[in-house]
C-alpha positions in Angstrom: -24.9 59.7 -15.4 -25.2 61.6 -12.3 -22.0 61.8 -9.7 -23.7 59.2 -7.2 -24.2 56.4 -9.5 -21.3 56.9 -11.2 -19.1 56.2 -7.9 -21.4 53.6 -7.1 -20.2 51.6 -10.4 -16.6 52.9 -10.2 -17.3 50.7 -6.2 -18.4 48.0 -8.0 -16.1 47.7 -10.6 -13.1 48.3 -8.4 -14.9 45.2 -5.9 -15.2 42.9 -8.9 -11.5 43.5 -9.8 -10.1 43.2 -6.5 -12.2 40.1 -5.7 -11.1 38.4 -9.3 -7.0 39.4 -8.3 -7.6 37.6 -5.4 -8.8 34.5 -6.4 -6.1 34.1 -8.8 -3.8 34.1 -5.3 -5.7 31.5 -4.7 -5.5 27.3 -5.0 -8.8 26.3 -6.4 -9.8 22.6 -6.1 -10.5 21.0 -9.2 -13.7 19.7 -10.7 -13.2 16.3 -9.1 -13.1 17.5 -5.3 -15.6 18.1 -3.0 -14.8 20.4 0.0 -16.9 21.3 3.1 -15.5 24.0 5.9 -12.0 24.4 4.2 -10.4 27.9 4.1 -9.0 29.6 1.3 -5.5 28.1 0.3 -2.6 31.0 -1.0 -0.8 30.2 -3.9 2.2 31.4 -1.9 1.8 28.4 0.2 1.5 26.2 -2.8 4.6 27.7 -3.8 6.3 27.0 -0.6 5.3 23.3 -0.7 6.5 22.8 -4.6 9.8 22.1 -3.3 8.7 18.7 -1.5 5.9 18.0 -4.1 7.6 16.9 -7.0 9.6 13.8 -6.4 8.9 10.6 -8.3 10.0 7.1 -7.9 10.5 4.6 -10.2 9.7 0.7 -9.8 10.2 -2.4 -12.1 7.3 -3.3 -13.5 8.5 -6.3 -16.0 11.9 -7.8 -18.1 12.0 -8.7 -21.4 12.1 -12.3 -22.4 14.5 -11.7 -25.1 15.8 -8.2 -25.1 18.4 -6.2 -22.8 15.1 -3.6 -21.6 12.7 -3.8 -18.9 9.6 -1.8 -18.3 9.1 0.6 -15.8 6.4 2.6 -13.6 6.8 5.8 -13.2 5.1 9.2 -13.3 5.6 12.3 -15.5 2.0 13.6 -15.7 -0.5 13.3 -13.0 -0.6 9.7 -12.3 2.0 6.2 -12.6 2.5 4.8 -16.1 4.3 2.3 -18.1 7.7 3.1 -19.3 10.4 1.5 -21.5 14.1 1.5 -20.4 16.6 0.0 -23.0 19.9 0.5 -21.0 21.1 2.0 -17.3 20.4 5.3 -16.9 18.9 5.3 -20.4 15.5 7.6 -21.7 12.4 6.5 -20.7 9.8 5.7 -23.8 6.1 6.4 -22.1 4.0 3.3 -23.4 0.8 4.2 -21.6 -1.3 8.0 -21.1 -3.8 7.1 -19.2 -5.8 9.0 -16.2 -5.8 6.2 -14.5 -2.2 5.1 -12.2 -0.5 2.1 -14.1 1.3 -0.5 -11.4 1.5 -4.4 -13.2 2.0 -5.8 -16.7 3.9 -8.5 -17.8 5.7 -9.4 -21.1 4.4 -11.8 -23.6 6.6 -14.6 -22.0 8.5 -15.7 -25.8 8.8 -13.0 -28.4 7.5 -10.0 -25.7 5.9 -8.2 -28.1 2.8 -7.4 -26.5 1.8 -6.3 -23.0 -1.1 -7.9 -20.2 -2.1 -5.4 -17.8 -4.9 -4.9 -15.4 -6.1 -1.2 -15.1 -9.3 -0.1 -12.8 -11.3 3.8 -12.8 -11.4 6.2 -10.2 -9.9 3.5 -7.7 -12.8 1.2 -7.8 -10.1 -1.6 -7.8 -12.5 -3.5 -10.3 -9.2 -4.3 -12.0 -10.1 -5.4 -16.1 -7.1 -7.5 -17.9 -5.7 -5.5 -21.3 -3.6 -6.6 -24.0 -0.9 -3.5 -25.2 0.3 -3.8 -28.7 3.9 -2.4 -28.0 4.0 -1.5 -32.0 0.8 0.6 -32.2 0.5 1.1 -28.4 -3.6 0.8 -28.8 -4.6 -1.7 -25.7 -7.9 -4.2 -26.0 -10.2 -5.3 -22.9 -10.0 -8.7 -22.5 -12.2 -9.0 -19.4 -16.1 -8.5 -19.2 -15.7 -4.8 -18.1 -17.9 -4.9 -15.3 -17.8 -4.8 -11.7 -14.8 -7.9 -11.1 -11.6 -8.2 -10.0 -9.0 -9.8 -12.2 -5.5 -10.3 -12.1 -2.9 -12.5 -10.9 -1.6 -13.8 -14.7 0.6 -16.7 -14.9 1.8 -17.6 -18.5 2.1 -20.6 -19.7 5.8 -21.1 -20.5 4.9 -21.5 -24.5 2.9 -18.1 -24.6 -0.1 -19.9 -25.8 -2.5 -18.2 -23.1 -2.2 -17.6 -18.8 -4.4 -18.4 -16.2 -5.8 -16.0 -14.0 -8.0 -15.3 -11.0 -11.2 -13.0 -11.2 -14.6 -13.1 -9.5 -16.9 -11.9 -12.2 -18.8 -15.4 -11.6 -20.6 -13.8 -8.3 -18.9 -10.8 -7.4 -17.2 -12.4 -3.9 -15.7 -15.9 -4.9 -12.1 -15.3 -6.7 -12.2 -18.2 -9.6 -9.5 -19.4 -11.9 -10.1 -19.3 -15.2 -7.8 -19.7 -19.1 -7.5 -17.0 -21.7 -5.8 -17.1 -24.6 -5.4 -13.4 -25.3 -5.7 -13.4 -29.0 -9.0 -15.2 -28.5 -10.4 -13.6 -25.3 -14.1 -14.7 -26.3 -13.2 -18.3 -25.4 -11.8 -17.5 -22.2 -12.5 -21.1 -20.0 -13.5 -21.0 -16.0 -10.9 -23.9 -14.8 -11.8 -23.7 -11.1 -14.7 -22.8 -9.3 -13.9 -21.9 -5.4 -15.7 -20.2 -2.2 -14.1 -17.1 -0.7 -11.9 -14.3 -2.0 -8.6 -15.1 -0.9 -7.9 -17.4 -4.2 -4.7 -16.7 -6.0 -1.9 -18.5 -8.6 1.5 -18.9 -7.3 3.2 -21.1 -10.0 2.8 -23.1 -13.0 4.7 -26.9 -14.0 6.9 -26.8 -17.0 4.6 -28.5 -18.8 1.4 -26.4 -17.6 -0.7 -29.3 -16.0 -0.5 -28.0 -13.1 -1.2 -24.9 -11.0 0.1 -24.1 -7.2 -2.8 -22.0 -5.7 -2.7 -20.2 -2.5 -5.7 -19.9 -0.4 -5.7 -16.9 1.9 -8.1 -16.9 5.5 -5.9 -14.3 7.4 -2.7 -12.6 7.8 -2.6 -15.4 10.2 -3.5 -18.3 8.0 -2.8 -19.4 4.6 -3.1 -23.0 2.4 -1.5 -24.5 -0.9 -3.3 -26.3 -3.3 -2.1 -28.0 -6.5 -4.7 -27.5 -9.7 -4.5 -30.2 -12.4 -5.1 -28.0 -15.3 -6.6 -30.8 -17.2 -8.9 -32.4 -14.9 -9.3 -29.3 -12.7 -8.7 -31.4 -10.0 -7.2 -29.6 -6.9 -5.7 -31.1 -4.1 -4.4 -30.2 -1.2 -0.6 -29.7 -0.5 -0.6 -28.5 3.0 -3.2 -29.9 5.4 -6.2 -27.8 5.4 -7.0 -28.7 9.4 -3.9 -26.9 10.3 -5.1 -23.4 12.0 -3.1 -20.0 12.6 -0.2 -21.4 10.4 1.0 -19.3 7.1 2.1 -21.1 4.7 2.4 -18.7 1.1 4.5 -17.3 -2.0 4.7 -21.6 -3.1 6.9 -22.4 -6.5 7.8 -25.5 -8.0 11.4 -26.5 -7.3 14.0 -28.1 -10.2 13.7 -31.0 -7.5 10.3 -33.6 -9.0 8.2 -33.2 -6.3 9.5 -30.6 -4.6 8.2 -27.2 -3.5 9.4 -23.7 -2.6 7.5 -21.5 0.1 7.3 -19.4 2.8 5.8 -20.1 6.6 5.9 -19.4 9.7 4.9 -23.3 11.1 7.1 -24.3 14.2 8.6 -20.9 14.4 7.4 -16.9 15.5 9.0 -15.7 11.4 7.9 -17.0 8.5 11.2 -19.1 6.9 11.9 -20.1 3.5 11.1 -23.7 2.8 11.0 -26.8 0.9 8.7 -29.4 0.8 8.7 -33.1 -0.3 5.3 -33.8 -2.0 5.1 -36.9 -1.5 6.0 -37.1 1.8 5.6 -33.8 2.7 8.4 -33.5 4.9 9.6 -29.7 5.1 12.9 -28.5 5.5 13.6 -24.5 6.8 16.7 -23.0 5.2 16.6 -19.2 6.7 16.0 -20.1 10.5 19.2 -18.6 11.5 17.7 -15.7 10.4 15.2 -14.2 13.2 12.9 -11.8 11.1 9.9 -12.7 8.0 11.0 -13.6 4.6 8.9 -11.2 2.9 9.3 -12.1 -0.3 11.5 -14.3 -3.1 11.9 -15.1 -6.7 13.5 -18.0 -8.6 15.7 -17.9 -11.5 14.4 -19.6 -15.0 15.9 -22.5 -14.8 15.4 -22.8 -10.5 19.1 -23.2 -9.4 19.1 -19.7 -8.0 16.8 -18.0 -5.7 16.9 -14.3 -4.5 15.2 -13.8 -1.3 14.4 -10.6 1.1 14.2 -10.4 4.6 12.3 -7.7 6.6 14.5 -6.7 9.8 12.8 -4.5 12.0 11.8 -2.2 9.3 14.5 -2.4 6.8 14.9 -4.9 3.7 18.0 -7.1 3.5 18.4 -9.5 0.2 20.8 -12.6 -0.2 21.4 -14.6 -2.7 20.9 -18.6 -2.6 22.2 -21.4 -4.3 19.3 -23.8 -4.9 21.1 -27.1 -4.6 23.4 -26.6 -1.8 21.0 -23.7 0.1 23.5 -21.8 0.8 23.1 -17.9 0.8 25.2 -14.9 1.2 23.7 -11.4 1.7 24.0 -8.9 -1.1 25.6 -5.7 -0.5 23.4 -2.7 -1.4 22.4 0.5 0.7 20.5 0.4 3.7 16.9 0.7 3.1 13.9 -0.7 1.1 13.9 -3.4 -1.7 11.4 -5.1 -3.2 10.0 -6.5 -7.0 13.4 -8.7 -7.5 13.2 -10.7 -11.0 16.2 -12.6 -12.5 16.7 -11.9 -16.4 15.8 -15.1 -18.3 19.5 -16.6 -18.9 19.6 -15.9 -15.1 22.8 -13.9 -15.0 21.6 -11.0 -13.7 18.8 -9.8 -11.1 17.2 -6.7 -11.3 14.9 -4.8 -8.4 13.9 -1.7 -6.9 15.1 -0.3 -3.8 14.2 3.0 -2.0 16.5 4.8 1.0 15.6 7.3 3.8 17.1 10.3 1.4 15.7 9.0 -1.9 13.0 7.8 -3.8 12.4 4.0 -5.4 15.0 3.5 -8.2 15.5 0.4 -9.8 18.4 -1.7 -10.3 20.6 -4.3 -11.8 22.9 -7.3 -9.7 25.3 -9.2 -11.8 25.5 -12.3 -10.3 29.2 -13.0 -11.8 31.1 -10.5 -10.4 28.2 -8.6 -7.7 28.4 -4.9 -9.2 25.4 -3.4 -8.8 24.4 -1.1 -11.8 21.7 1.6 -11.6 18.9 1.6 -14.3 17.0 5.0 -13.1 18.1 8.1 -11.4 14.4 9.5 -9.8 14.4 13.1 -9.5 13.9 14.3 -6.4 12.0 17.9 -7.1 14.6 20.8 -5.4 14.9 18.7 -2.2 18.3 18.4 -1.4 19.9 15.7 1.4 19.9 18.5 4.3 16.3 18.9 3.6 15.5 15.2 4.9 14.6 13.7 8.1 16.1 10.2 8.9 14.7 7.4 11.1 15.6 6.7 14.5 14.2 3.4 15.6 12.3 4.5 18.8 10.4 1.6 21.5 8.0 2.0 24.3 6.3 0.2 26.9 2.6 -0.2 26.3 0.1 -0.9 29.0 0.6 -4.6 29.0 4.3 -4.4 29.6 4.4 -5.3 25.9 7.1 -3.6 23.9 5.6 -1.3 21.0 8.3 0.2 18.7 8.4 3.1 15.8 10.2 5.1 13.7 10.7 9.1 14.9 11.9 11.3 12.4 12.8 14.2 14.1 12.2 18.0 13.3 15.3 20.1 11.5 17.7 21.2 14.0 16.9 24.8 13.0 14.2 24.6 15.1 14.3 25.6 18.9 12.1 24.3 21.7 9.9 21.1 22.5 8.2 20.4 18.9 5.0 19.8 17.6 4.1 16.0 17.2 2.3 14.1 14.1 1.8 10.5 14.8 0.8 8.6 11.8 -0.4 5.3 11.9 -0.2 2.6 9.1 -3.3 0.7 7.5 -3.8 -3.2 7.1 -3.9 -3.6 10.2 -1.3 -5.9 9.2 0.7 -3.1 8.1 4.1 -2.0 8.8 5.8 1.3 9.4 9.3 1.2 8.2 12.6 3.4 7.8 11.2 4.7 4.8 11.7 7.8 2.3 9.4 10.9 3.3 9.2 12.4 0.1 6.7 15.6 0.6 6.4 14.8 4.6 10.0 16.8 4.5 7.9 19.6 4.5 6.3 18.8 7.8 9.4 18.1 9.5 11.7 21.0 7.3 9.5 24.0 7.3 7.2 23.3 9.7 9.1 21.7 12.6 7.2 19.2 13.1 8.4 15.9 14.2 6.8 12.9 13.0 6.4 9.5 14.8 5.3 6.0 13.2 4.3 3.6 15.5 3.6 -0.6 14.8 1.2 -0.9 17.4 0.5 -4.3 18.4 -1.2 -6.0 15.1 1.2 -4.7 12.9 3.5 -7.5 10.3 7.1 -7.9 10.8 7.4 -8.5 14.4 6.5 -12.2 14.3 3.2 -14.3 14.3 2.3 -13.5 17.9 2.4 -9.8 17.9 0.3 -9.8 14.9 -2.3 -12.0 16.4 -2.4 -9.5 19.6 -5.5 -7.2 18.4 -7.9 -9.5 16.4 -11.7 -9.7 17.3 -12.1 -8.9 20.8 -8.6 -7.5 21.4 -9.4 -5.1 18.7 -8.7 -1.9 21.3 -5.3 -3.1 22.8 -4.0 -1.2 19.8 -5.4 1.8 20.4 -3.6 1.6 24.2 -0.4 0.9 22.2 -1.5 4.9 21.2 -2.2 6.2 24.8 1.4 4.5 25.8 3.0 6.5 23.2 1.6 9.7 24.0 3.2 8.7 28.0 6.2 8.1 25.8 5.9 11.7 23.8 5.6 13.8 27.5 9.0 12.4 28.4 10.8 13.7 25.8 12.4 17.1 26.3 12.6 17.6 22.7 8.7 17.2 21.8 5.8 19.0 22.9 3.2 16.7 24.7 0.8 19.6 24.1 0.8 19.4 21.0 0.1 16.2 19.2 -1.9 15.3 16.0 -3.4 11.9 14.9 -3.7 10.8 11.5 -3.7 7.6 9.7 -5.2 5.7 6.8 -7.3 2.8 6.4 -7.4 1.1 9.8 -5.3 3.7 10.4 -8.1 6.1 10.1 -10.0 3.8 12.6 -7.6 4.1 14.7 -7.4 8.3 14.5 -10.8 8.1 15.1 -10.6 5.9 18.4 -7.5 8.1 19.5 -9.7 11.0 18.9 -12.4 9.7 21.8 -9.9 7.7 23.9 -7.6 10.4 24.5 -9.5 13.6 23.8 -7.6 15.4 26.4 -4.1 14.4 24.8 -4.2 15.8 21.4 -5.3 19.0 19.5 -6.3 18.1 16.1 -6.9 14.4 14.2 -6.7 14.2 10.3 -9.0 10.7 9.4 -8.1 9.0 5.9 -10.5 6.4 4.7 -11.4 5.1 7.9 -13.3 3.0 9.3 -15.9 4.4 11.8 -18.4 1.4 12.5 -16.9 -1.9 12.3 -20.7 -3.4 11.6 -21.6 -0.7 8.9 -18.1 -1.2 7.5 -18.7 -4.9 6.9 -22.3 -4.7 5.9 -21.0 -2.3 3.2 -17.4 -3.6 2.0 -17.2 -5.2 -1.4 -18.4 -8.9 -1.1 -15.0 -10.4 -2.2 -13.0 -9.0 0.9 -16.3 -9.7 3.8 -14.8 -12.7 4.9 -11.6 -11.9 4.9 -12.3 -8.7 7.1 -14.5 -11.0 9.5 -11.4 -13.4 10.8 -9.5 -10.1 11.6 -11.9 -7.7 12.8 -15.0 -10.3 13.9 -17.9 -11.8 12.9 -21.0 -9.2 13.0 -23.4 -12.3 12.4 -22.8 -13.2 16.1 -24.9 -11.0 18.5 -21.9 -10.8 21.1 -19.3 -9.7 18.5 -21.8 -7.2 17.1 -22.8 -5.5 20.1 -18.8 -5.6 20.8 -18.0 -3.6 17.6 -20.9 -1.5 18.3 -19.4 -0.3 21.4 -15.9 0.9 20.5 -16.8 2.1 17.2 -16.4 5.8 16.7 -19.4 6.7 15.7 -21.0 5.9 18.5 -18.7 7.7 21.0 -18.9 11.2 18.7 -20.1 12.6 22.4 -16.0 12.2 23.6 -14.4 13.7 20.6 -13.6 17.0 22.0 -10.9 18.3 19.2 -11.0 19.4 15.4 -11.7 16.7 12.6 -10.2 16.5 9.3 -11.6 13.3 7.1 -10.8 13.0 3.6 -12.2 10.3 1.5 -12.2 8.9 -2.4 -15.8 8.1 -3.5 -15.3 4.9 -5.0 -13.5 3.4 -2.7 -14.5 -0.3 -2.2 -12.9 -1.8 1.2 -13.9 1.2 3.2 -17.1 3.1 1.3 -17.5 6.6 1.5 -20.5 6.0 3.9 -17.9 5.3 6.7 -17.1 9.0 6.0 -20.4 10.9 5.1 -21.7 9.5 8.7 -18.5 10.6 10.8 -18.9 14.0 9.2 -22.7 14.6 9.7 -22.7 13.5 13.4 -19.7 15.4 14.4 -21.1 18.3 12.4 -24.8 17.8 14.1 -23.0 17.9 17.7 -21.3 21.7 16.4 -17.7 20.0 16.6 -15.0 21.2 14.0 -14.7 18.7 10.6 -13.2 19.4 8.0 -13.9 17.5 4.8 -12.4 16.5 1.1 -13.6 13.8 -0.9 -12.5 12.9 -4.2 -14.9 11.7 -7.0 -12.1 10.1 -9.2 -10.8 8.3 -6.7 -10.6 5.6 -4.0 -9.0 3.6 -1.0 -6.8 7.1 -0.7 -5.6 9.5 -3.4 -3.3 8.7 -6.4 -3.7 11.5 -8.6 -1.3 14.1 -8.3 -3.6 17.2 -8.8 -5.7 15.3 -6.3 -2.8 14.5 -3.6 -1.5 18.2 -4.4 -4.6 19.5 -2.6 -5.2 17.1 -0.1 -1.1 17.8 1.0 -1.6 21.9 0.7 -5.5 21.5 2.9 -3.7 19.6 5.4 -0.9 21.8 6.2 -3.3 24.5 6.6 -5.3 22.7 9.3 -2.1 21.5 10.6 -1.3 25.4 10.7 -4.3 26.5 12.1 -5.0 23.9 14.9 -1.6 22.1 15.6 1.0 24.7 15.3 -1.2 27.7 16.6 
């Protein structure tokens, strides 16, 4: 081989190696990711990030009727699944391995020797009911499999079969039908209804009867009783009554009495009773000025448990069910939710999360009010130091209103006015509260980078009002509530006003996108997360089951003035404005907002020569849940957080 072609190879060679030693420095999406304009990611900063990535949280899924054990979600691989605890602080025994993330099941309500579940793929959230054999852990599709929704199982109290919701009938009406699960073949549709905001709340002790919610808005709800016999339903609150809540219903050990929650004749929604047959309610929580979120009863209904949501932060208390009266429980400030009393009702068990650590779950004696801890969630190598706590923060928006947030504040290490990443919540019912930041540590640790959550005007928690204040043709009051906080951000001496990023999920990503045009001057760079970027497209395209539901909050695009409204402050029709990079990250099979929403904000921003980024998942949907999946998305955010907000 002559001299010439001889270095020429050695050239070659020496290129091929070099190129293959750097790749292996380098992150490599997997085969379920699609990525357009994203620059190579380092290991090393993979390696960086590890610290903040590997919390978990555990959450009560389920008690069992007879035994001293409960079942847990929790996650050791890539996604949430069903575990076995048999005693505090005891070994978890993994009952499910699927690629799917596991959230629900419930016990076999007499001997609990089997599991019901509902399980969707790739985050479709067609949700199909299972049976688990807890012996030979092999699980068996009840459900037709297809493209439905079913959930919402409520046992009888004999175990012979539950009812459940599910809109396989049409695809958009939620029905009610009876399955015995041992003979799923022969399941029985009890109730035929119009609109998918159909759920069970409760069942008699004898099973003839059902209490069924009917949900119009965040705004407006209905109870119905079902005679399981006759399928006769009737109403329980008056079904003329407009922009009144009433939810979350249980039978009382009173005949003819009712539980629930609602916000009638008051801004919060209060815990309530009801006579049935005269339907006089009484409140029993109005000295209390914030939402019940949520409450359980005991078996036997003497006790209740109950949790309030105060301005971002749960409290629980305790209630005697004959006399009403309650006392708060004692636990750490922060987040509770999924409370459950053991069967003999001694004991209450639920999962609570604080600002410096994950969701753990639980147990309350009722006797003598220790608190006993079931799990211990590790938290990676993040220690204490390494976390950012809330400050409650409040602003005037345009109106006058008063807008508040939480700031979590960059580590004191860091000198000089800070970066600013303002992350708004989804719904837009949604709430931003004094949460745990798991991974976002990293943002506010390493990076120094100070993070702000606002509740814009919309949001839940801050009465029936201020929830009401951005429906149909308000819809871009909200979006001021942003412009007011960014007048709030240049007062600061600690935060840099010239350096501000958008992001936000859901309705959140709406709203990034809106920020993005509305205030192009303000910010540098805007991260977008399943949003929604054409109100008419999105509701053309959203699965049938939620249309209606998404028409009371967002409008009506069947009338020609509310069309031509959403047509006009929709983002993709005011590209032209957005001035500043674009990050929009997407799951394929999402079904409330479909992956067109995305595919058309990226091609027009990309036809007018702006900046987008883009990542889409094909395994997943309304966001990511996979950790290999939300591993990436995490690492190709900091980097366009590096390269367009920090520098």
């Amino acid at each position: 081989m002559k001299t010439k072609q001889l270095l020429l190879l050695i050239t070659v060679v020496f290129t091929l190696f070099s190129f293959a030693q750097e790749k292996k420095n380098l992150v490599i999406p997997n085969e379920n990711l699609i990525t357009e304009n994203i620059p190579e990611i380092s290991k090393d900063l993979a390696t960086q990030v590890k610290k903040y990535s590997e919390s978990r949280g555990a959450s009560l899924v389920a008690i069992h009727p007879t035994l001293e054990e409960i079942i847990i979600t929790t996650r050791f691989g890539a996604t949430n699944q069903l575990h076995k605890v048999s005693q505090p602080m005891g070994s978890r025994k993994q009952f499910t391995f699927f690629d799917e993330p596991m959230g629900n099941g419930q016990y076999e309500p007499t001997k609990g020797e089997y599991l019901i579940y509902s399980k969707d793929v790739g985050g479709n959230e067609f949700g199909q009911l299972f049976k688990l054999d807890l012996k030979t852990l092999q699980s068996t599709m009840l459900t037709d499999g297809g493209r439905s929704q079913n959930g919402g199982a409520i046992w009888k109290k004999d175990g012979s079969g539950f009812y459940f919701s599910s809109t396989k009938r049409n695809g958009g009406d939620r029905d009610i039908y009876f399955m015995n699960p041992n003979d799923a073949k022969n399941t029985k549709l009890i109730l035929e209804v119009k609109g998918g905001g159909w759920g069970i709340n409760d069942i008699s002790e004898d099973g003839k009867s059902l209490l069924i919610s009917e949900y119009i808005s965040a705004n407006e709800s209905f109870i119905w009783m079902l005679d399981t016999q006759t399928g006769k339903l009737t109403e329980v609150t008056n079904r003329k009554d407009k922009n009144i809540v009433q939810s979350g219903a249980s039978f009382s050990v009173n005949k003819n009495e009712i539980w629930f929650v609602t916000d009638r004749e008051n801004e919060f929604q209060r815990l309530a009773t009801m006579n049935l047959e005269t339907k006089k309610i009484t409140y029993h929580t109005s000295s209390i000025p914030w939402d019940v979120d949520d409450y359980t009863l005991s078996e036997d209904k003497t006790k209740l448990a109950f949790i309030t949501n105060e301005g971002g932060l749960n409290k629980m208390y305790i209630m005697d069910g004959a006399t009403k009266k309650y006392n708060e429980v004692n636990v750490p400030i922060g987040l509770i939710s999924g409370t459950s009393f053991t069967k003999n009702g001694k004991s209450l068990f639920f999962t609570q999360s604080t600002a410096d650590s994950s969701s753990d779950v639980y147990q309350l004696n009722l006797n003598d009010k220790k608190i006993i801890r079931w799990t211990e969630s590790e938290l990676g190598e993040m220690q204490k130091e390494d976390m950012s706590k809330p400050k409650f923060i409040e602003w005037k928006s345009f109106d006058k209103m008063t807008i508040s947030g939480f700031y979590y504040p960059a580590a004191a290490k860091f000198t000089g006015k800070r970066p600013v990443l303002i992350s708004i919540h989804g719904g837009p019912e949604g709430q931003s509260t004094a949460s745990f930041l798991g991974s976002n540590n990293y943002y506010t640790n390493e990076m120094g980078i100070a993070i702000i959550y606002p509740n814009v005007r919309g949001s839940s928690g801050f009465g029936k009002t201020y929830i009401a204040k951005d429906n149909g043709f308000l819809r871009e009051d909200s979006v001021k509530d942003i412009g007011a906080l960014l007048d709030w951000i240049a007062l600061q001496p600690d935060l840099d006003k010239d350096r501000i990023m958008i992001m936000g999920g859901s309705y959140g990503g709406y709203m990034t996108l809106a920020t993005a045009f509305h205030y192009a001057d303000r910010i540098k760079c805007s991260v977008d997360v399943v949003g929604i970027s054409n109100f008419n497209t999105f509701l053309k395209n959203t699965e049938e089951y939620r249309r209606d539901l998404r028409r009371v909050e967002y409008g009506d695009e069947r009338i020609p003035e509310m069309a031509a409204f959403l047509e006009k402050i929709s983002p993709l029709n005011n590209t032209e404005k957005i001035k500043k990079p674009m990050f929009i990250i997407q799951g394929t099979n999402d079904p409330r907002v479909p992956v067109t929403e995305a595919t058309q904000m990226r091609d027009k921003l990309k036809a007018q020569g702006n900046i987008v980024w883009y990542l889409e998942a094909k395994d997943e949907g309304h966001g990511f849940r996979k950790k290999p999946n939300v591993d990436f998305q995490r690492l190709a955010v900091i980097k366009f957080m590096e390269t367009y907000l920090i520098n």
